[in-house]
C-alpha positions as a Python dict, from the first residue, in 0.01 Angstrom:
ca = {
    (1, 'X'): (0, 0, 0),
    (2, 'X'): (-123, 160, 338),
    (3, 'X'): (-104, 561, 337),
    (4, 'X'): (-194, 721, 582),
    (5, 'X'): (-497, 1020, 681),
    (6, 'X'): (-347, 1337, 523),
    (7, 'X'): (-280, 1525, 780),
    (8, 'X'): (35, 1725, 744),
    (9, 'X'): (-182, 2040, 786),
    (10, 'X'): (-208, 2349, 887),
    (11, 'X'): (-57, 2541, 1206),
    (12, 'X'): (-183, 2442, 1540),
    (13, 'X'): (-555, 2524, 1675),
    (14, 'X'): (-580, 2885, 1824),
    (15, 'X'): (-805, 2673, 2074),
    (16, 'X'): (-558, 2396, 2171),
    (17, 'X'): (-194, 2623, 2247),
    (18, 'X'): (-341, 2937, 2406),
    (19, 'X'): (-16, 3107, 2280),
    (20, 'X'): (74, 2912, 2023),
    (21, 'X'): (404, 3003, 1840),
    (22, 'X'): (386, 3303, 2031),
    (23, 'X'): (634, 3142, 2365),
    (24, 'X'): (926, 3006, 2430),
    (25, 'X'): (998, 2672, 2556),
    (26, 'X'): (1133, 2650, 2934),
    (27, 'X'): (1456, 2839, 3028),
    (28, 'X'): (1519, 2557, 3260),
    (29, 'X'): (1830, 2320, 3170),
    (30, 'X'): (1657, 1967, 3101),
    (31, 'X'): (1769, 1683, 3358),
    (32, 'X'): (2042, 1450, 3275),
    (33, 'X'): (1914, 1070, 3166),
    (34, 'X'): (2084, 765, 3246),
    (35, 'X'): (2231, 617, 2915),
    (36, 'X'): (2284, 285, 3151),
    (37, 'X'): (1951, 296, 3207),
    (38, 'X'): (1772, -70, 3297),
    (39, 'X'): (1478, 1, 2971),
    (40, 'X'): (1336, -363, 3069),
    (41, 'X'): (1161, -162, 3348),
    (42, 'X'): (1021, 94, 3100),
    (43, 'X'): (742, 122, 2898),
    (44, 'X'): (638, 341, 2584),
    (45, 'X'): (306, 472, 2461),
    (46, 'X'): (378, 628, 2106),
    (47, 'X'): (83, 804, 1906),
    (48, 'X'): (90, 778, 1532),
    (49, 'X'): (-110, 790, 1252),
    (50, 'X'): (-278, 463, 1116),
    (51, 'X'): (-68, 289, 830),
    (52, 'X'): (265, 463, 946),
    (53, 'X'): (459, 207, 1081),
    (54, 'X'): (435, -173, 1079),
    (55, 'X'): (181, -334, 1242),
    (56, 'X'): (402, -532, 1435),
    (57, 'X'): (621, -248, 1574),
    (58, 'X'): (584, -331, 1929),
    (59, 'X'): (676, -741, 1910),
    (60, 'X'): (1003, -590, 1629),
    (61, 'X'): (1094, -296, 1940),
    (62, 'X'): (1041, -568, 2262),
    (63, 'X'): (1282, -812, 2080),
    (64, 'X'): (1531, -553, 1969),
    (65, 'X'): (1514, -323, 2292),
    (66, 'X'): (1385, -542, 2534),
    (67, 'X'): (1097, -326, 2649),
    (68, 'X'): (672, -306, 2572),
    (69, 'X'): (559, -45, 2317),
    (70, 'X'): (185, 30, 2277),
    (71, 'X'): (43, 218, 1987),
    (72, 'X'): (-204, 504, 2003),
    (73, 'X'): (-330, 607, 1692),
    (74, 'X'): (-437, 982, 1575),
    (75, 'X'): (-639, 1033, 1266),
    (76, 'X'): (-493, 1410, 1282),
    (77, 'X'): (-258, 1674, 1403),
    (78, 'X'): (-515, 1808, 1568),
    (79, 'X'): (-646, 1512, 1750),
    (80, 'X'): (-356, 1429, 1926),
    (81, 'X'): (-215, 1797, 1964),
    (82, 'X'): (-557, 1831, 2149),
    (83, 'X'): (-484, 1563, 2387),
    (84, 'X'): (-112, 1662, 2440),
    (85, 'X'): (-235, 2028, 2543),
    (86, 'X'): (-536, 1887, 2763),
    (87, 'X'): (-339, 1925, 3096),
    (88, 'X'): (-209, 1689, 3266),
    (89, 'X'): (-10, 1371, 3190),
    (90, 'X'): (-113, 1283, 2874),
    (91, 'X'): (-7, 910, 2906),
    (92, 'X'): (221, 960, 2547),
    (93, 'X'): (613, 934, 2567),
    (94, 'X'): (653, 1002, 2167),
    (95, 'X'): (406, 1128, 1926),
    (96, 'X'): (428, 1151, 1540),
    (97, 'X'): (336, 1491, 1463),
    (98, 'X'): (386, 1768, 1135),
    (99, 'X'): (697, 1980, 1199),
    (100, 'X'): (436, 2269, 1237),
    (101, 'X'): (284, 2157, 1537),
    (102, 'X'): (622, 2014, 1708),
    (103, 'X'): (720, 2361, 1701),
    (104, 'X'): (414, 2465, 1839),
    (105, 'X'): (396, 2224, 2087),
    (106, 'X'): (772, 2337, 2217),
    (107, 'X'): (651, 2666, 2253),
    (108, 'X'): (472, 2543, 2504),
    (109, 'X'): (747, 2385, 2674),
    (110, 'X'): (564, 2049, 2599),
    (111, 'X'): (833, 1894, 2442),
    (112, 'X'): (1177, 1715, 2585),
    (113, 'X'): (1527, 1818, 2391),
    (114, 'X'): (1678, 1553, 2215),
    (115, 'X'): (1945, 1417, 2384),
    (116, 'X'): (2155, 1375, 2127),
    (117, 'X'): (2384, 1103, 2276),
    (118, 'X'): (2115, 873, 2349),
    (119, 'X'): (2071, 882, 1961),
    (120, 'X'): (2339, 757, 1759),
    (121, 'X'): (2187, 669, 1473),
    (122, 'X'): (2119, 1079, 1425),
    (123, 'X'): (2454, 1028, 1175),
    (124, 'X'): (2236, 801, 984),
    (125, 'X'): (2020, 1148, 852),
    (126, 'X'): (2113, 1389, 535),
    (127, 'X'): (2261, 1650, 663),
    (128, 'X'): (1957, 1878, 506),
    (129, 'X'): (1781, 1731, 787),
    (130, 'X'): (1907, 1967, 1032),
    (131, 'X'): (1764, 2259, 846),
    (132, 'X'): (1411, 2246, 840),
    (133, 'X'): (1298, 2600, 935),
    (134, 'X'): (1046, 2458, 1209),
    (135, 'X'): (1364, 2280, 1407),
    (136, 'X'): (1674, 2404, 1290),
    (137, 'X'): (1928, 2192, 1451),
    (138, 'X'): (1659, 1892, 1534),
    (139, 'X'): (1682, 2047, 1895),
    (140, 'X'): (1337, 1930, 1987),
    (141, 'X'): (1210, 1710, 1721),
    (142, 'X'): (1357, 1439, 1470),
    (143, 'X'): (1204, 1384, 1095),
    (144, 'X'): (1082, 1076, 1027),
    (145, 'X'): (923, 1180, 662),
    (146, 'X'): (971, 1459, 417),
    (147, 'X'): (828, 1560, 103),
    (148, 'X'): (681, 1837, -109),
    (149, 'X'): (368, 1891, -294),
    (150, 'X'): (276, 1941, -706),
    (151, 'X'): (73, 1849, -980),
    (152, 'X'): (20, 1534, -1025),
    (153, 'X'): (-159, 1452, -1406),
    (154, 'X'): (-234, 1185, -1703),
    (155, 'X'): (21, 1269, -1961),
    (156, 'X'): (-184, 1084, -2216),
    (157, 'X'): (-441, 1294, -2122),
    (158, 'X'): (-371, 1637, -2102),
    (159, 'X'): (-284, 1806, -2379),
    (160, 'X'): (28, 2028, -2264),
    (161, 'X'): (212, 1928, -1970),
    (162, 'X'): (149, 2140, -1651),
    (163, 'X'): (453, 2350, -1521),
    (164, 'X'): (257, 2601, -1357),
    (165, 'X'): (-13, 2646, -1092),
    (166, 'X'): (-180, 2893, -1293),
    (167, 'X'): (-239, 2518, -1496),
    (168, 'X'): (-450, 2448, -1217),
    (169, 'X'): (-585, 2775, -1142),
    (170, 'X'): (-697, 2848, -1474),
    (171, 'X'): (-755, 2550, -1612),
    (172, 'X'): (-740, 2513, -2048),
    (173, 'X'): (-1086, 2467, -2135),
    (174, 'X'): (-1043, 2103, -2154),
    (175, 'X'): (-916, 2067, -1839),
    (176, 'X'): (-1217, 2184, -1707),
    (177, 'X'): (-1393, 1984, -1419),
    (178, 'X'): (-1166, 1713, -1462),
    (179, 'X'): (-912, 1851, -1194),
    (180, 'X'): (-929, 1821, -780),
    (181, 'X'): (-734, 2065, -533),
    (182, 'X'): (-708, 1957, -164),
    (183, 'X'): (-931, 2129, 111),
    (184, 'X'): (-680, 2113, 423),
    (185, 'X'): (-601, 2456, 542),
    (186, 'X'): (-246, 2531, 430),
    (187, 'X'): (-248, 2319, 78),
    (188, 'X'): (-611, 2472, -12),
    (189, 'X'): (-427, 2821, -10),
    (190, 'X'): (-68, 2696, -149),
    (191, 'X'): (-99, 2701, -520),
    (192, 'X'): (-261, 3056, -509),
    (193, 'X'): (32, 3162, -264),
    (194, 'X'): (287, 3061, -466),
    (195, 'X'): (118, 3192, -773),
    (196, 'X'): (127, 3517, -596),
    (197, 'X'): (458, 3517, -571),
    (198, 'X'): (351, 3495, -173),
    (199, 'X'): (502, 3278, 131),
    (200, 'X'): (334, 2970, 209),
    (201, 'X'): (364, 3100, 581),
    (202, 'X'): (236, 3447, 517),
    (203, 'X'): (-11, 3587, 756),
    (204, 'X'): (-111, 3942, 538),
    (205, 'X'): (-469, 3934, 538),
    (206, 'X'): (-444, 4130, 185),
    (207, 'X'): (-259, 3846, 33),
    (208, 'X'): (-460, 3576, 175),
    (209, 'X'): (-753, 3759, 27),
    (210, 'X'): (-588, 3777, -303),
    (211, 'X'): (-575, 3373, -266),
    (212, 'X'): (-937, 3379, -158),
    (213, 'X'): (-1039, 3518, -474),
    (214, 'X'): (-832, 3307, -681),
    (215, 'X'): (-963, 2969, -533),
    (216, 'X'): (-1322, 3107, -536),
    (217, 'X'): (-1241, 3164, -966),
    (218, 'X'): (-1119, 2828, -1029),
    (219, 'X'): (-1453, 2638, -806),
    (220, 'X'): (-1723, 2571, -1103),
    (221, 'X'): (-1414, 2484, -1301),
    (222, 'X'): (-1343, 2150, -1066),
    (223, 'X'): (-1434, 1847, -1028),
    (224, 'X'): (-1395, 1804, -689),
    (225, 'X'): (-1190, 1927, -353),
    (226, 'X'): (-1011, 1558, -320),
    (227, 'X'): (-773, 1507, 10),
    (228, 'X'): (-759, 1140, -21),
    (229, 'X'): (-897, 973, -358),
    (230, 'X'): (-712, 1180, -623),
    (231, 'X'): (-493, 879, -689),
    (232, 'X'): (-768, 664, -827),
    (233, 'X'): (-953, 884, -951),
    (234, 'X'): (-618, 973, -1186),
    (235, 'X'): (-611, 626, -1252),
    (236, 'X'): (-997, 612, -1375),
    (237, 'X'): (-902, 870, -1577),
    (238, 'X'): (-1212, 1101, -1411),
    (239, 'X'): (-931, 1394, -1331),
    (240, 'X'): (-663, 1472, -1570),
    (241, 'X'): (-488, 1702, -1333),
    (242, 'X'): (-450, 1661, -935),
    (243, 'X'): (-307, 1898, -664),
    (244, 'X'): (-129, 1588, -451),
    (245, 'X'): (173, 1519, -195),
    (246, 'X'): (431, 1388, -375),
    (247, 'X'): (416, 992, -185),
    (248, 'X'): (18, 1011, -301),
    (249, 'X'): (97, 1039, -680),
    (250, 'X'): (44, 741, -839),
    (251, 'X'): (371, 763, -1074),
    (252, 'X'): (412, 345, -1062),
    (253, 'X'): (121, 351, -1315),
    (254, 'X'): (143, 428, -1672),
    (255, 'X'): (93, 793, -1805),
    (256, 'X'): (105, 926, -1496),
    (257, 'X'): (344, 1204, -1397),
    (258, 'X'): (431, 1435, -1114),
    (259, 'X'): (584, 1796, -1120),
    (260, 'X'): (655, 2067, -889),
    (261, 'X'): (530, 2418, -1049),
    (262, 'X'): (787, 2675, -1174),
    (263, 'X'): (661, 2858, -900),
    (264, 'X'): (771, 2685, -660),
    (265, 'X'): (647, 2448, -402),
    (266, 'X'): (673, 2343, 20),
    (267, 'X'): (839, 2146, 216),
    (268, 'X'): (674, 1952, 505),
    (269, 'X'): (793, 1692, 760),
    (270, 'X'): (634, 1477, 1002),
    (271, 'X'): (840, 1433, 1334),
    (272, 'X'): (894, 1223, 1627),
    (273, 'X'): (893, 1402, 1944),
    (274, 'X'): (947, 1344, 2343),
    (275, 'X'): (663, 1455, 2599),
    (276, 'X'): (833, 1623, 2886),
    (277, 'X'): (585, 1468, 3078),
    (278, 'X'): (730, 1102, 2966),
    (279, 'X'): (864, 924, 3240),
    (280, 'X'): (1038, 685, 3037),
    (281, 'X'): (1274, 908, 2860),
    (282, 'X'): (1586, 709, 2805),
    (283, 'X'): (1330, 453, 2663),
    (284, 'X'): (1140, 666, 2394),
    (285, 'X'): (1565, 789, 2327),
    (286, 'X'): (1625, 454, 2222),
    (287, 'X'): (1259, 415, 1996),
    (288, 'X'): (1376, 702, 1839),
    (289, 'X'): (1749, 578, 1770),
    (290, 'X'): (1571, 198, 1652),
    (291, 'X'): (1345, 371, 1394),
    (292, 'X'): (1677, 546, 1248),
    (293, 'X'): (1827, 220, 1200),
    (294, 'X'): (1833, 217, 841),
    (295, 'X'): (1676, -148, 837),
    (296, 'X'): (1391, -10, 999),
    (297, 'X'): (1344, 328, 882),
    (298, 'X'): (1325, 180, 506),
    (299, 'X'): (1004, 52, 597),
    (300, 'X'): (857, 364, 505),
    (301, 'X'): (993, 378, 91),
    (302, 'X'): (904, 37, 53),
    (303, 'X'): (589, 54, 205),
    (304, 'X'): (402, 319, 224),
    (305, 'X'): (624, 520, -41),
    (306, 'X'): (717, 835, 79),
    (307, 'X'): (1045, 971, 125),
    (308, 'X'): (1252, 948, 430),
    (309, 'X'): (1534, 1219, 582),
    (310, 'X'): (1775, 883, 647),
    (311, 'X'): (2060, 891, 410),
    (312, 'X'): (2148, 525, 512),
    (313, 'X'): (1815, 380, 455),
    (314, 'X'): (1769, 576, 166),
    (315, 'X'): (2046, 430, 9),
    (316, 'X'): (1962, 73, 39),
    (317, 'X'): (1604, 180, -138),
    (318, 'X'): (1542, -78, -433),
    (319, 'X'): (1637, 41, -729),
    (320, 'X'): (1359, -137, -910),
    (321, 'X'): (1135, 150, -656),
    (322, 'X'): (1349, 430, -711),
    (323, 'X'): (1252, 384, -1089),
    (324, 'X'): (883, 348, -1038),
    (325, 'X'): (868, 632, -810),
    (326, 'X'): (1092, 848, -917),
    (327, 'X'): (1031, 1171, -704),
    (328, 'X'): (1157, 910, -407),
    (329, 'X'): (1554, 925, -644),
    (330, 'X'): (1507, 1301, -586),
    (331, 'X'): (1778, 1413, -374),
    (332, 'X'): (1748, 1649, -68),
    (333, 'X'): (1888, 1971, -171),
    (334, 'X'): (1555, 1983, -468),
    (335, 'X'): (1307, 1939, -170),
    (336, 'X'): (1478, 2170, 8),
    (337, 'X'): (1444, 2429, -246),
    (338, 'X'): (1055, 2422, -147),
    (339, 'X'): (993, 2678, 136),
    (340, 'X'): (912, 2447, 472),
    (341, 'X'): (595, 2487, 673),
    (342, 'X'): (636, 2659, 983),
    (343, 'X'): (345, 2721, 1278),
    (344, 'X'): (135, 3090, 1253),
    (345, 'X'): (31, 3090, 1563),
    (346, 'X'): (-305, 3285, 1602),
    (347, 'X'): (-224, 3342, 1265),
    (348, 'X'): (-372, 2978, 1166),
    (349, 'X'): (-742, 3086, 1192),
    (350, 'X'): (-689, 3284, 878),
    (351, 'X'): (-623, 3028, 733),
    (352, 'X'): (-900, 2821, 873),
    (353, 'X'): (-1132, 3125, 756),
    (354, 'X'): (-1014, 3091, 395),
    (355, 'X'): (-1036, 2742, 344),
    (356, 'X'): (-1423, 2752, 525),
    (357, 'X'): (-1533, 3043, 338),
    (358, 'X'): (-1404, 2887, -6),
    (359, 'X'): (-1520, 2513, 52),
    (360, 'X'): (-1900, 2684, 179),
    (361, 'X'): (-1901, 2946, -110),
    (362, 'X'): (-2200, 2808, -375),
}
């Protein structure tokens, strides 16, 4: 299976959206598009991460919608919220980004508001979809992926079953270097958050510092900070006990289990969103109504396994899947009871601070 970089990170770069958060988008009423609109004389340029779509996307849109598609591809929020914030016509119609950083980037008045009738296939969502704190409403952005994040372990292998993050925080002594946590900025700081009884958006310094202190404990005691291998080295049985997105959790294999902590978990979502600046905008309407075509949208289960907001796609999900993955079966009112990731604004460098000052400490 392809995954993706993981990238559903942190709130935007104090460095790339000057006020990040902090504006509003543009009073102005947005223009009126042409639902008749001739899209053979369009074009799209979408940015997306690597391994998040099929590769053939373009040839599967110009027979379907008659018009050329070229992919861009971002290995990070930050890359290609850089570029979108550069000034300027960027040269993207649609970009894939984390539900943080769409709000961000509408803030900014970047972003162009769905036009809802130039997107049928909007009934196709759950209607949980339309209440993710970042876009309540999907005014400016529409979910293409949601999930949450756990503990993901060897039941064969660890003694007691996790149901805490305190399991991971302070480790039984058997546990000990045989567990990873993830180093980007907002999951670094999550299980201590939570632990805390804390928001996974807060932005007191006294709390984060609580965190700080927690994660610097629980260091000698791991094995590793692991964005990206955790799965295999689960598998290998080197790590008992992983920190991991729910799609990254190898739960197909044998003895291998996922769990959201007691505590409480997050929400996240990656988006598609419309550049203002696009001047094909009744096209990249109609890319974003053919991805939630429930044909095409169930690429995503099937492939690259992680869960989807589209009700009709989920549903035609192989059942065989569904009971090899079974946090994919979950329905949407459990990941909703994790608390969603919103954008900080210039709050995001603490953040940044924390995770740089725990991943340098010796």
């Amino acid at each position: 299976m392809t995954r993706r970089v993981p990238v559903v990170a942190s709130a935007c770069l104090a460095f790339a959206l000057t006020a990040c958060g902090g504006g509003s988008p543009a009073d102005s009423a947005p223009a009126a598009l042409d639902a008749k609109a001739d899209l053979s004389k369009q074009s799209l340029t979408i940015s997306i991460w690597d391994g998040y779509s099929p590769k053939d996307l373009p040839e599967r849109v110009k027979a379907k919608l008659g018009f050329d598609t070229k992919v861009a591809i971002h290995d990070t929020n930050e890359t290609i919220v850089a570029k979108l914030t550069a000034g300027g016509d960027s040269g993207i119609d649609v970009a894939f980004v984390s539900g943080q950083y769409a709000q961000a980037l509408n803030a900014q008045g970047l972003l162009e508001p769905i036009h809802r009738e130039l997107i049928p296939n909007l009934k196709n969502l759950y209607p949980e979809a339309s209440q993710l704190a970042y876009d309540k409403g999907n005014a400016y952005s529409v979910p293409y992926t949601w999930g949450t994040t756990g503990l993901c372990y060897r039941s064969d292998l660890v003694k007691t079953p996790p149901t805490s993050w305190n399991d991971l925080l302070d480790p039984a002594p058997e546990l000990k270097k045989k567990i990873t946590m993830m180093t980007t900025e907002r999951w670094l700081a999550l299980p201590a958050l939570k632990l805390l009884g804390a928001s996974v958006n807060t932005a007191d310094q006294s709390v984060l510092d609580k965190a700080k202190a927690m994660l610097l404990k629980v260091k000698p005691d791991l094995l590793a900070y692991d964005d990206t291998t955790f799965g295999d080295r689960l598998k290998s049985g080197e790590a008992v006990m992983v920190e991991a997105w729910d799609g990254w959790c190898p739960t197909s294999e044998k003895n291998i289990e996922f769990v959201v902590p007691k505590e409480g978990s997050d929400l996240w979502a990656d988006t598609m969103v419309i550049l203002k600046s696009s001047r094909n905008k009744e096209a990249a309407h109609a890319f974003v109504n053919y991805i939630l075509d429930p044909e095409v949208h169930g690429w995503v289960p099937a492939n690259i396994l992680y869960r989807i907001p589209n009700k009709a796609a989920m549903d035609k999900v192989d059942p065989k899947l569904l009971e090899s993955y079974p946090t994919l079966a979950e329905p949407p009112s459990e990941l909703l009871k994790g608390e969603s990731l919103v954008d900080l604004g210039e709050a995001s460098t603490a953040y940044t601070r924390l995770s740089t000052e725990v991943s340098a400490a010796q």
